[in-house]
C-alpha positions in Angstrom: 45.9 23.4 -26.1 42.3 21.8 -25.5 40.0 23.6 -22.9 38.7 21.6 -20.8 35.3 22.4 -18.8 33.9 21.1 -15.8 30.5 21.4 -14.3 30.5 22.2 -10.5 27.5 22.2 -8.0 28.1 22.7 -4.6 25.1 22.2 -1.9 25.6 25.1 0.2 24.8 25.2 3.9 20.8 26.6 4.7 20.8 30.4 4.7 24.2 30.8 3.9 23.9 30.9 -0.4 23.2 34.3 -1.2 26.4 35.2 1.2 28.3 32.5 -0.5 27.3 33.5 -3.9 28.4 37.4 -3.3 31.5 36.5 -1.9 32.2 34.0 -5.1 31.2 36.6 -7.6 33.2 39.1 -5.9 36.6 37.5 -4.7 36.5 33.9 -6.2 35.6 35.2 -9.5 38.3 37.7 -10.3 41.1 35.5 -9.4 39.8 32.6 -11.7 40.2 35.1 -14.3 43.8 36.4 -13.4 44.7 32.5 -13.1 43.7 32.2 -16.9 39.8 30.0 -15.9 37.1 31.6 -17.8 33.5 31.1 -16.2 31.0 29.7 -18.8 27.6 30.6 -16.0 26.7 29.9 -13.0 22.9 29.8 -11.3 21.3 29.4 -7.9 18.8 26.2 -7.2 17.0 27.8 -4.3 15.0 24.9 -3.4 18.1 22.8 -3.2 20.3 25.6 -1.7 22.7 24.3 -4.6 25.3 26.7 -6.9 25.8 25.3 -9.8 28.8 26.8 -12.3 31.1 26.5 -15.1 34.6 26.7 -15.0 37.4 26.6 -17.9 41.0 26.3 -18.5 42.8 26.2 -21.4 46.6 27.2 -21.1 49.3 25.8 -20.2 49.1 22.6 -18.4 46.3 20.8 -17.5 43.3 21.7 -15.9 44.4 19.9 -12.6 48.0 21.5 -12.7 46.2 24.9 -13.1 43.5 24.3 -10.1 46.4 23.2 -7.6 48.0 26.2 -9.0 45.3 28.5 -8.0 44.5 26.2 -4.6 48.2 27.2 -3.2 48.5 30.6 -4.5 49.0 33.1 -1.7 45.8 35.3 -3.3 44.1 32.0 -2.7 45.5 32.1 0.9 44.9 35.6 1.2 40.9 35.4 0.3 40.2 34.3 3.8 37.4 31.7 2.4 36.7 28.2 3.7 35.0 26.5 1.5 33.8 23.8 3.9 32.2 27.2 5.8 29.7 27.1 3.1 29.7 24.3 1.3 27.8 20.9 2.5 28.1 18.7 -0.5 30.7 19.3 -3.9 30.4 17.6 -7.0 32.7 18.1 -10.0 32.0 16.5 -13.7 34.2 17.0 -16.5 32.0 17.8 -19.3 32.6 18.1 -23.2 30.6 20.7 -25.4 28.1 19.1 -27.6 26.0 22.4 -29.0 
């Protein structure tokens, strides 16, 4: 199985990142990692109110199949978290280790 890794930043509504980044580290995170994602960093761009991180998979499936997986779980569900009560802007890149 090959892991695949993508790159995510998220512009993150004005006042609102150091909330969103507890709440990732704290509920977000921990269910990645029962889902089989590993988390390879993330960092805060203060001046851009941007959160930028890298996520993993490699397990059965696909990367997609095991996002869509997590996306409907119930846990999901049961979070309470809207992304779009945070998040202004997404952007997702699939990226390939070269170091």
């Amino acid at each position: 199985m090959a892991r695949t890794t993508q790159l995510r930043t998220y512009t993150v509504r004005h006042g609102m990142l150091d909330e969103w980044v507890d709440r990732w580290r704290a509920e977000i995170v921990p269910l990645r990692l029962e889902l089989g994602f590993t988390i390879g960093g993330a960092w805060v761009d203060r001046e851009r109110d941007q959160f930028i991180w890298l996520i993993s998979y490699e397990g059965p499936g696909t990367f997609e199949e095991a996002n869509a997986a997590y996306w409907s779980s119930p846990a999901r569900d049961a979070l309470g978290i809207d992304p779009a009560d945070y998040l202004v802007h997404t952007d997702y890149r699939m990226v390939e280790e070269a170091y």
